[in-house]
C-alpha positions as CSV (number, residue, x, y, z in Angstrom):
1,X,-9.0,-10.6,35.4
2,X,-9.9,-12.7,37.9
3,X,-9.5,-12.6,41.9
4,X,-8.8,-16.2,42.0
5,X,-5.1,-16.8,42.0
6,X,-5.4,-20.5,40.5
7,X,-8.1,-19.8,37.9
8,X,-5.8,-16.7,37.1
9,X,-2.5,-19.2,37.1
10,X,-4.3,-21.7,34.8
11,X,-5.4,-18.9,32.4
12,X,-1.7,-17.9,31.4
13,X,-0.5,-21.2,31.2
14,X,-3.8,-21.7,28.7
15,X,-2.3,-18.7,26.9
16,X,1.3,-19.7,27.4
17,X,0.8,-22.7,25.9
18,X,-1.3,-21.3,23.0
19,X,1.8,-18.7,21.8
20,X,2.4,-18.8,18.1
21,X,6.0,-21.1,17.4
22,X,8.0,-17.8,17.1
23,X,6.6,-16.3,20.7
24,X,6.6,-19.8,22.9
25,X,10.2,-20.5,21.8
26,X,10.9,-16.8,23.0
27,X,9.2,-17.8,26.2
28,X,11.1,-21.2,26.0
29,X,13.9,-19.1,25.9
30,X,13.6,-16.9,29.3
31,X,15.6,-16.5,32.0
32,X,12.7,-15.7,34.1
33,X,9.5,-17.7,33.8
34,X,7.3,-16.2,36.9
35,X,3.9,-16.4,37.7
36,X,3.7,-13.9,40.8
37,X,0.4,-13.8,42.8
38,X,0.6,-10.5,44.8
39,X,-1.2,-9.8,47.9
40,X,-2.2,-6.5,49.1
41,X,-1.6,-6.8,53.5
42,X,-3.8,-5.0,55.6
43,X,-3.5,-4.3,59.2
44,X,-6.4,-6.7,59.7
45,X,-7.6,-9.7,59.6
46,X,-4.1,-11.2,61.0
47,X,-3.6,-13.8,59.2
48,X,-4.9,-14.6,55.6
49,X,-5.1,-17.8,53.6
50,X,-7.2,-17.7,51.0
51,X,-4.5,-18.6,48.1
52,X,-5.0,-21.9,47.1
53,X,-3.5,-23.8,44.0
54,X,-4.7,-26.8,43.1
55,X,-1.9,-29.6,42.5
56,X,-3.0,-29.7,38.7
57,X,-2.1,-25.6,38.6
58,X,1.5,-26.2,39.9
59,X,2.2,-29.3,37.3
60,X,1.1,-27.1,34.6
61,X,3.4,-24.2,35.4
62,X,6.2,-26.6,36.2
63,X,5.5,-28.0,32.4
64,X,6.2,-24.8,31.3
65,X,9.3,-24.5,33.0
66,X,7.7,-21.7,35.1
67,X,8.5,-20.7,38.8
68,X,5.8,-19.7,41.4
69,X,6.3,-16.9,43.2
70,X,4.0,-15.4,46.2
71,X,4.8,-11.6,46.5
72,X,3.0,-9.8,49.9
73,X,2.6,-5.8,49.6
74,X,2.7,-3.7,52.9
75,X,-0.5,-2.2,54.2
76,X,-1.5,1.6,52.9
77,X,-0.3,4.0,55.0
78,X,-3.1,6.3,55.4
């Protein structure tokens, strides 16, 4: 698994698109076609941006029909 959301990204859509006919047209198919990067929040740094995809990573999930999604977890409680 990698920590890199793009390389992560291209790797589904690498697997996506290499679904036997029965599974892609079940993926075809979806209601819901999400590729969700989650990041965890802490209380510090303030401000983080270190997710970048590259413009040939969003044409390939919008060739699948897919959605992009960006989910951001609350820090730990400790």
């Amino acid at each position: 698994m990698s920590k890199n959301a793009d390389a992560a990204i291209r790797h589904l859509v690498t697997l996506v698109e290499a679904l036997p006919k029965a599974a892609r047209r079940c993926w075809n198919e979806s209601v819901s076609r999400t590729f969700d990067v989650g990041i965890q929040a802490g209380l510090a740094p303030r401000s983080f941006e270190d997710v970048q995809l590259h413009e040939d990573t969003l044409e390939a999930v919008a060739r699948l029909h897919g959605r992009l999604l960006v989910t951001v977890y609350a820090p730990y409680e400790e």
